[in-house]
C-alpha positions as CSV (number, residue, x, y, z in Angstrom):
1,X,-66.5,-49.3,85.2
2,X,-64.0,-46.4,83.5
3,X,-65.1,-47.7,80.5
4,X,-68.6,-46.5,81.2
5,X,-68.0,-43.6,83.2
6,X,-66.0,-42.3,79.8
7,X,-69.1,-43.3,77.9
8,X,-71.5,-41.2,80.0
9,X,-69.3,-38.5,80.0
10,X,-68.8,-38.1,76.0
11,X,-72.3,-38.3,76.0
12,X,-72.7,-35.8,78.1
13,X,-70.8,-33.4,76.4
14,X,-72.4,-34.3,73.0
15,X,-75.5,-33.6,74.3
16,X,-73.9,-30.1,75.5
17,X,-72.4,-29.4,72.5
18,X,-73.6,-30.7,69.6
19,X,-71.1,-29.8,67.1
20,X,-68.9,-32.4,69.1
21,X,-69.3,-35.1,66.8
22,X,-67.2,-38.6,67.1
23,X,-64.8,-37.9,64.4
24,X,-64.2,-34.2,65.6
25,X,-63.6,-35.9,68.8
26,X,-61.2,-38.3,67.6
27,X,-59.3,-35.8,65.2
28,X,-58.2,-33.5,68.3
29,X,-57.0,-36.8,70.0
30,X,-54.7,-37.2,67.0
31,X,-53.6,-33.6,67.3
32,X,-52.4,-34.0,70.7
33,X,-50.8,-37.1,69.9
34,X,-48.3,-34.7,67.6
35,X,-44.6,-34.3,69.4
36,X,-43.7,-30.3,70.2
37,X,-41.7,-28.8,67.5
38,X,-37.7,-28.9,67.9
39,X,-35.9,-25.5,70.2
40,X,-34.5,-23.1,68.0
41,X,-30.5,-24.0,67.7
42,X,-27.5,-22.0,68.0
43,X,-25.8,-20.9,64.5
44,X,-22.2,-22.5,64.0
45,X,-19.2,-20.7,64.9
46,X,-17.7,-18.6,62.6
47,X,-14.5,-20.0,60.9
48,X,-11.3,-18.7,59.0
49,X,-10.5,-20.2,55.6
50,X,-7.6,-22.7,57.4
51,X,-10.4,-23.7,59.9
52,X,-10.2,-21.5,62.8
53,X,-12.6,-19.8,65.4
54,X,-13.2,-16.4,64.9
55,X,-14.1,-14.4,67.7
56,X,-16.4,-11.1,67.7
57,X,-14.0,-8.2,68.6
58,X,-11.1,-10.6,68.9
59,X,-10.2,-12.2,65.4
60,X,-9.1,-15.3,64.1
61,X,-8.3,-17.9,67.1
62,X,-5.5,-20.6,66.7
63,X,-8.0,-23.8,67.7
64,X,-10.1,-24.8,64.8
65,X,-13.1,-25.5,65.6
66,X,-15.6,-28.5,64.0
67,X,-18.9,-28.1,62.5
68,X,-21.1,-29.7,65.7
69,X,-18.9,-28.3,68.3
70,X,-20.7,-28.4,71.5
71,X,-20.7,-24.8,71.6
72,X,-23.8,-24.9,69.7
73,X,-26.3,-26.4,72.0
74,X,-29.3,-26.6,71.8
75,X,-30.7,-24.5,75.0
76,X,-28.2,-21.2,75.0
77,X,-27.6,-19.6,78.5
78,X,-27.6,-16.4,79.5
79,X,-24.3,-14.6,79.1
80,X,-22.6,-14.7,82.3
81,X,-21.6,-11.5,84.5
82,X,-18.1,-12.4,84.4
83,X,-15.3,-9.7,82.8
84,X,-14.4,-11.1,79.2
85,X,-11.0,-12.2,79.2
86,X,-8.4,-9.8,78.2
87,X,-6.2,-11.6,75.9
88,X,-6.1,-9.2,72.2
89,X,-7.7,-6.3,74.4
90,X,-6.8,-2.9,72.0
91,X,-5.6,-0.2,74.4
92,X,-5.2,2.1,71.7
93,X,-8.1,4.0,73.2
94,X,-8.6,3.7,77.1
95,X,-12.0,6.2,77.6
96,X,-14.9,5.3,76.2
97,X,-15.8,8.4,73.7
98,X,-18.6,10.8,74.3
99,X,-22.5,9.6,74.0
100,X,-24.4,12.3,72.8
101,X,-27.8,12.0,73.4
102,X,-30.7,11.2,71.3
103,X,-31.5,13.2,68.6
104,X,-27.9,15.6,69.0
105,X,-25.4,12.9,67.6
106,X,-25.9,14.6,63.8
107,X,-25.3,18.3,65.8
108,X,-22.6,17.3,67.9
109,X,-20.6,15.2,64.6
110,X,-20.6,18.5,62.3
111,X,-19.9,20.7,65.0
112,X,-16.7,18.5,66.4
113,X,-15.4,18.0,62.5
114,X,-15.9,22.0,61.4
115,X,-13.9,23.3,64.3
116,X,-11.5,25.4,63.1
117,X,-10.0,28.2,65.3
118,X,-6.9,31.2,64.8
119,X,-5.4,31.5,67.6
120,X,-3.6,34.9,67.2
121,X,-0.4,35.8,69.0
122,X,-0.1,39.0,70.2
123,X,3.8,40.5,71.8
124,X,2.9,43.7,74.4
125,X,5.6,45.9,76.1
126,X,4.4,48.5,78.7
127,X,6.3,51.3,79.8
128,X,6.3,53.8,82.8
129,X,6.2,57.4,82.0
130,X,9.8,57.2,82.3
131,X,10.5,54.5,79.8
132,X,11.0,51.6,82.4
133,X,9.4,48.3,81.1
134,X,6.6,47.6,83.8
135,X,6.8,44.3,85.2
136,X,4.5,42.5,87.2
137,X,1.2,42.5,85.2
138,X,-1.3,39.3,85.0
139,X,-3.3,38.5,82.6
140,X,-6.6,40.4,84.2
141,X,-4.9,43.8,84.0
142,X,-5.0,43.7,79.9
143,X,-7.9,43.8,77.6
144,X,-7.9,42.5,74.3
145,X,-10.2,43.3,70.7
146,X,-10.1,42.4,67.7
147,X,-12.0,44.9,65.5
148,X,-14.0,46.4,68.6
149,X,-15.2,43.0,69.8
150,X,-13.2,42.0,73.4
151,X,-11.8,38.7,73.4
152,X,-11.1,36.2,76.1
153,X,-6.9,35.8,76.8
154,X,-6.9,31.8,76.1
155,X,-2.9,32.0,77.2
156,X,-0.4,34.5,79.1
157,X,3.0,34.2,79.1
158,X,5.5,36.0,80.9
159,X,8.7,34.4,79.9
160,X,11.5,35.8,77.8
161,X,11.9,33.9,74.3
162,X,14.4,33.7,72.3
163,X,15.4,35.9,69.4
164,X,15.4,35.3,65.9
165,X,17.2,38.7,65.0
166,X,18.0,39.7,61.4
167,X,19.9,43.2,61.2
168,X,19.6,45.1,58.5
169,X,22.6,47.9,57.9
170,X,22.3,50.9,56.0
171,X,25.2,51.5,53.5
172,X,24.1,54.5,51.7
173,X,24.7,57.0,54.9
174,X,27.2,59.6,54.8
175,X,30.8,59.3,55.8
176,X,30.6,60.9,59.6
177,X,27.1,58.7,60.1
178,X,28.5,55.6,58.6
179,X,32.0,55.5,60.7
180,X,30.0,55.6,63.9
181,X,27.4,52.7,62.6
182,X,30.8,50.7,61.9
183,X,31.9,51.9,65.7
184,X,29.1,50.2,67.2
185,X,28.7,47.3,65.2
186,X,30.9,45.3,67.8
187,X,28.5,45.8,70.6
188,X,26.0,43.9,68.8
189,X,26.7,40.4,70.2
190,X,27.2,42.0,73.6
191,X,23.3,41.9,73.6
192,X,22.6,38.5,72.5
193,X,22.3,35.5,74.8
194,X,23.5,32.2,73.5
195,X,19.6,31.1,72.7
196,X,19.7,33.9,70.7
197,X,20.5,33.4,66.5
198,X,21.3,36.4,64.2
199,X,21.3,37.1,60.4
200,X,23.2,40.1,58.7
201,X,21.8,42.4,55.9
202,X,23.0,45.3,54.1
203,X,21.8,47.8,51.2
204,X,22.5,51.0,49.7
205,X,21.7,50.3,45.7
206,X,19.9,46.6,46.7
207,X,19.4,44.5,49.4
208,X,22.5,41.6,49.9
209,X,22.8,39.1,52.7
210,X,26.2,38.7,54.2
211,X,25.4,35.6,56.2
212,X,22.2,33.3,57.3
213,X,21.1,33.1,60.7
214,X,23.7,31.9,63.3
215,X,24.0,31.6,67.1
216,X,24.0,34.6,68.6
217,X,27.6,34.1,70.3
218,X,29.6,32.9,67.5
219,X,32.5,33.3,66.1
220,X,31.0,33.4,62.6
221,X,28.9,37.1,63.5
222,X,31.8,39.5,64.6
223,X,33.2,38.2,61.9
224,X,30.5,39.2,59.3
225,X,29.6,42.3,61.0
226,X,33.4,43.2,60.5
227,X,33.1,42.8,56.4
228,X,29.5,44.8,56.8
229,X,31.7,47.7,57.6
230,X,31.5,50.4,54.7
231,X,32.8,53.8,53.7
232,X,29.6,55.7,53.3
233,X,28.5,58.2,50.7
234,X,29.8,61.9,50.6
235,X,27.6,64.4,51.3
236,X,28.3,67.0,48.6
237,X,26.8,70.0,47.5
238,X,25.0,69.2,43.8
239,X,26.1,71.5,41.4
240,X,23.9,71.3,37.8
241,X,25.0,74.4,36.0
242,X,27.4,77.3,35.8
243,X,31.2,76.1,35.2
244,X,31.5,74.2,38.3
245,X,28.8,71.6,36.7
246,X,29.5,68.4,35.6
247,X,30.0,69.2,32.6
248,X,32.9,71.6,32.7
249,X,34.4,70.3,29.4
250,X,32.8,71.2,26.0
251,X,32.8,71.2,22.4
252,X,30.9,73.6,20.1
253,X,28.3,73.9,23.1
254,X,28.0,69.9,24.3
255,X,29.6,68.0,26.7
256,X,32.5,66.0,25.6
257,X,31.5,63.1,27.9
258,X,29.1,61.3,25.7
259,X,27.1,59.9,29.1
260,X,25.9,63.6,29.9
261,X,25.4,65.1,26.3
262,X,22.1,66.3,25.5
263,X,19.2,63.6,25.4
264,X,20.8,61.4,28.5
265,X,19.6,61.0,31.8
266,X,21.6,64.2,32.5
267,X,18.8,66.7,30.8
268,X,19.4,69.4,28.4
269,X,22.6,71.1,27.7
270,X,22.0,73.9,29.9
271,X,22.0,72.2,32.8
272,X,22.3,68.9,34.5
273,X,20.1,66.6,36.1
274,X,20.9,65.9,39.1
275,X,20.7,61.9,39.8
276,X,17.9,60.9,42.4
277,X,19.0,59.2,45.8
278,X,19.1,54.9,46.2
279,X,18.0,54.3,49.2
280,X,16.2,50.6,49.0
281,X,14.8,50.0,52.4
282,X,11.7,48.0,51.3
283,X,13.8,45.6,49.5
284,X,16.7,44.8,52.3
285,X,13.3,44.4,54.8
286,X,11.8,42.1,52.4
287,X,14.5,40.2,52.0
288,X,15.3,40.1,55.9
289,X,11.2,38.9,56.5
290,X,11.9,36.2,53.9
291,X,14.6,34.6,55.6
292,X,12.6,35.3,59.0
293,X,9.3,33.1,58.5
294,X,11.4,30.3,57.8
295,X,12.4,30.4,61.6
296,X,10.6,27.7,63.8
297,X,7.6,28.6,65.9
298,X,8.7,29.9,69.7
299,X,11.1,32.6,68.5
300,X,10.4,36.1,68.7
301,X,10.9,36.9,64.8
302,X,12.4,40.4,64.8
303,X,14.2,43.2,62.3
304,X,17.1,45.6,63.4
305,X,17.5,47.9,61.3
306,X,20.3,51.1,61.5
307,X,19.2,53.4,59.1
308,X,18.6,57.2,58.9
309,X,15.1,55.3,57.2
310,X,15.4,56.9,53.9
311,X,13.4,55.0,51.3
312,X,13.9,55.7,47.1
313,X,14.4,53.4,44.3
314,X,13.1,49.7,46.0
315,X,11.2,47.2,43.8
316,X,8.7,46.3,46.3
317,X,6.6,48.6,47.6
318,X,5.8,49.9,51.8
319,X,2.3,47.9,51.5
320,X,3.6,44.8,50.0
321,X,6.6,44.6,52.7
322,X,3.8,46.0,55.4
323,X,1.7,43.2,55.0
324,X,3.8,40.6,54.9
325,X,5.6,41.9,58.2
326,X,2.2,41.2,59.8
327,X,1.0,38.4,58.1
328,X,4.4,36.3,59.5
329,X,4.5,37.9,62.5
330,X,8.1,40.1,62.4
331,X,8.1,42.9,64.7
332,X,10.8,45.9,63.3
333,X,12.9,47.9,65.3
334,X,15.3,50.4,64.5
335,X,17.9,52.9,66.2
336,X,17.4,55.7,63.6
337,X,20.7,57.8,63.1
338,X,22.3,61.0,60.9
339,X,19.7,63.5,60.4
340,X,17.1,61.1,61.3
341,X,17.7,61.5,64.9
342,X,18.1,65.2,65.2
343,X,15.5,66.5,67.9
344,X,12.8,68.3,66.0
345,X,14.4,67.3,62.9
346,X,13.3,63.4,63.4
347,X,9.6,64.4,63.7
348,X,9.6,66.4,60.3
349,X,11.2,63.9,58.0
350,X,8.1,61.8,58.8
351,X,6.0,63.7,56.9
352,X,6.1,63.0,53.2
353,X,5.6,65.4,50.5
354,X,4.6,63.9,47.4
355,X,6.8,62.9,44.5
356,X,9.9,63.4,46.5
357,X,11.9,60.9,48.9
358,X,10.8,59.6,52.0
359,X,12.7,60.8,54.6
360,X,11.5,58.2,57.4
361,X,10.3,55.4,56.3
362,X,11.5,53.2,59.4
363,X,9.2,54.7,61.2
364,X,6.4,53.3,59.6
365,X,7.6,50.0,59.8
366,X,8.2,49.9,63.7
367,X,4.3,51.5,64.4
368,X,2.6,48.9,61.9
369,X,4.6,45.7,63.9
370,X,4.5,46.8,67.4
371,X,8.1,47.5,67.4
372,X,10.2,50.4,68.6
373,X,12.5,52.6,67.0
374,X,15.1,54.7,69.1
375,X,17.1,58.2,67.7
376,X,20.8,58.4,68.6
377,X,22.9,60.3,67.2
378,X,26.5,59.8,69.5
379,X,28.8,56.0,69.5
380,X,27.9,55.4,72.8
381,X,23.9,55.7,72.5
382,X,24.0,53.5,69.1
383,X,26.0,51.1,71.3
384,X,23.4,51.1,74.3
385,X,20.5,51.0,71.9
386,X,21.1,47.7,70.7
387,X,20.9,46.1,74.3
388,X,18.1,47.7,75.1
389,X,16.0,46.8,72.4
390,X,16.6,43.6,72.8
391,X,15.9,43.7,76.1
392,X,12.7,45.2,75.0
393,X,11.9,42.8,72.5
394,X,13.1,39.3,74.8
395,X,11.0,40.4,78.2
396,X,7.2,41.4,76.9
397,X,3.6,39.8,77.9
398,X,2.2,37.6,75.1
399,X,-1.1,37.2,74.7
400,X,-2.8,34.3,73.5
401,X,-6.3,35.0,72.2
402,X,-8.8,32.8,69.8
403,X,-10.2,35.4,66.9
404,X,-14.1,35.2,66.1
405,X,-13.6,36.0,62.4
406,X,-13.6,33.3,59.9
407,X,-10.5,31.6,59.0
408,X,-11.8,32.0,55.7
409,X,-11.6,35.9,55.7
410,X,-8.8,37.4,54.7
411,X,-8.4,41.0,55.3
412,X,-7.1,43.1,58.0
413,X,-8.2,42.6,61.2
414,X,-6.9,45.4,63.9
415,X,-6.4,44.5,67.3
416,X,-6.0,47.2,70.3
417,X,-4.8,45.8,74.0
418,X,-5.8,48.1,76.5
419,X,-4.1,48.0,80.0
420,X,-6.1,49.0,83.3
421,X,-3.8,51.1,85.0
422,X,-3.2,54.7,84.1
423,X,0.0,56.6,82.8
424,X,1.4,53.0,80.8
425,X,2.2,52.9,77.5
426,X,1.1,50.1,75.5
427,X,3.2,49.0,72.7
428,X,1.9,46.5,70.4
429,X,0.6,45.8,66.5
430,X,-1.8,47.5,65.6
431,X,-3.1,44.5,63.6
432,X,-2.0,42.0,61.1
433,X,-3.5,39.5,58.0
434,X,-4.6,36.2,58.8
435,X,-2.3,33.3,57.9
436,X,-2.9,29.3,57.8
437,X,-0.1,28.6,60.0
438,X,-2.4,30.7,62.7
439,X,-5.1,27.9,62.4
440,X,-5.0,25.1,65.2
């Protein structure tokens, strides 16, 4: 009966179809005779040269592991929701990094690697109208630019630091000036605190270091400062002609002495030339900055010199010394003394007529660092003038700012901080030269 139902029904169909012919029919009943084809398998494990397991994001495993391990089987199952297991975990970096997001990774990569930022550091004393330093000042009373653009204070600091002092003596003063300099040379580590270091210079003809930097209360400094001690120069009258000259005795018309005959450095024989001044104050405040900017960052890098600031006969010149002042940060200060300190007197010797000596050259040095120089003329305001510099110089606001200029420019850059209260004054650099230690 099946038999014939299955009859009728394929005749049926051919008569529906007739492109359904037996041996179509019979072809398709082969086809479905035809086994599926095998699931896709797992690739092996990956193994080490001595046979064992290695593990993504783990390494090499101590358990080898054989070709048909039953980790390959044939139906894989979903990873499970599980934590992976912490054994090897690298906590080198515990935050994931930063995901930029599509289409900014490229922006967000150069602009992460080019970074490069001068952070400039920038001393300020203020003063009352009396000369008191002004405390109490935060960092929204000051204003800061840099080459008339304002920039943002990225630090403020009120503490005192410790000083890195090198003081530079002047030898070439005359006899009355120079015994009150060596008077007051003792009260020099009566302003020092122990976090405090000091270096000794001295010049007159050429700059000469009488000891490195030590601590500020040692034994070693009084005892330098006592061998700084000198006699001076005499201040004399120069005579060139006449028979009180220096030539007094000749022969036949010439001088006898064959170093001022005719032809020397002495001029003709009618008169004498009378030798310029040595006064090498560029050189000893070179040589002081040199052995300043080795000094470790967090010191206040300063020169103190004692000069009347006369300046003739240096090697380097007030630029060259001027710019390197300000490119290693060294502030100068000075207690300016002999004629130098005179009232009315002080003011005129800053002005320089040319092809002659510079009267005051120290005062130069203190406006184009943000220093301060002070006139005495008496022992006991040399002696005070040393504490209260460094008063001065330990106890001032520093300001932290980040420049906009290119670290890749090189020339001056002047700075002016502005304070918004009236009747201060404002001491500070004027400027400086960018440096590769300012780079962060």
């Amino acid at each position: 009966m099946k038999l014939r139902l299955t009859a009728m029904a394929l005749a049926a169909l051919l008569s529906f179809n007739p492109h359904w012919s037996p041996a179509a029919v019979a072809q398709q009943q082969q086809q479905a005779a035809v086994p599926d084809a095998p699931a896709p398998q797992a690739p092996p494990p990956l193994t080490g040269m001595d046979g064992s397991a290695i593990t993504p994001g783990k390494g090499v495993g101590n358990e080898p592991v054989a070709p048909n391990s039953s980790s390959a089987a044939p139906n894989q199952q979903a990873p499970s929701s599980q934590a992976p297991s912490t054994q090897g975990k690298d906590n080198f970096q515990t935050t994931p990094p930063e995901l930029p997001a599509t289409g900014e990774g490229v922006e967000r990569t150069d602009t992460l690697i080019r970074l490069n930022v001068t952070y400039v550091e920038v001393p300020v004393t203020v003063k009352d109208p009396k000369g008191k330093l002004v405390p109490g000042l935060t960092w929204r009373d000051f204003k800061v630019f840099e080459n008339d653009t304002r920039e943002p204070v990225k630090e403020f600091v009120v503490d005192p630091f410790p000083l890195s002092i090198a003081f530079v003596i002047d030898q070439s003063l005359t006899s009355d000036v120079m015994a009150k300099v060596n008077n007051s040379l003792d009260a020099i580590q009566g302003a020092l605190t122990p976090y405090d270091e000091a270096a000794v210079f001295a010049y007159s003809n050429g700059a000469q270091e009488k000891t490195g930097f030590t601590g500020g209360q040692s034994s070693r400094l009084p005892a330098v400062l006592a061998l700084t001690k000198a006699t001076g120069t005499e201040e004399l009258v120069p005579v060139n002609s006449g028979p009180l000259a220096g030539c007094n005795i000749r022969e036949n018309g010439n001088c006898v002495d064959p170093n001022i005959q005719q032809g020397r450095s002495v001029g003709s024989p009618s008169f004498i030339t009378i030798p310029k001044e040595i006064h090498t104050l560029n050189d000893a405040i070179l040589a002081a900055a040199k052995e300043l900017s080795t000094r470790p960052k967090g010191r206040r890098r300063i020169i103190y010199v004692i000069s009347d600031g006369k300046e003739s006969g240096s090697k380097a010149t007030y630029k060259e010394v001027v710019r390197y002042l300000q490119t290693n940060e060294i502030a100068v200060y000075g207690t300016a003394v002999g004629t130098s300190a005179l009232w009315g007197e002080g003011y005129v010797s800053r002005i320089h007529l040319p092809f002659t000596m510079y009267d005051n050259r120290l005062y130069g040095y203190t406006v184009a660092t943000g220093g301060f120089l002070d006139s005495e003329r008496e022992l006991n305001g040399i002696e005070k003038s040393y504490a209260r510099i460094a008063e001065e110089a330990r106890n001032q606001y520093t300001l932290v700012y980040a420049s906009h200029e290119s670290i890749y420019d090189g020339r001056y850059r002047k700075i002016d901080v502005r304070v918004d209260r009236p009747g201060l004054e404002v001491i500070a650099k004027p400027g400086y030269y960018p440096s590769a230690q300012m780079s962060r």
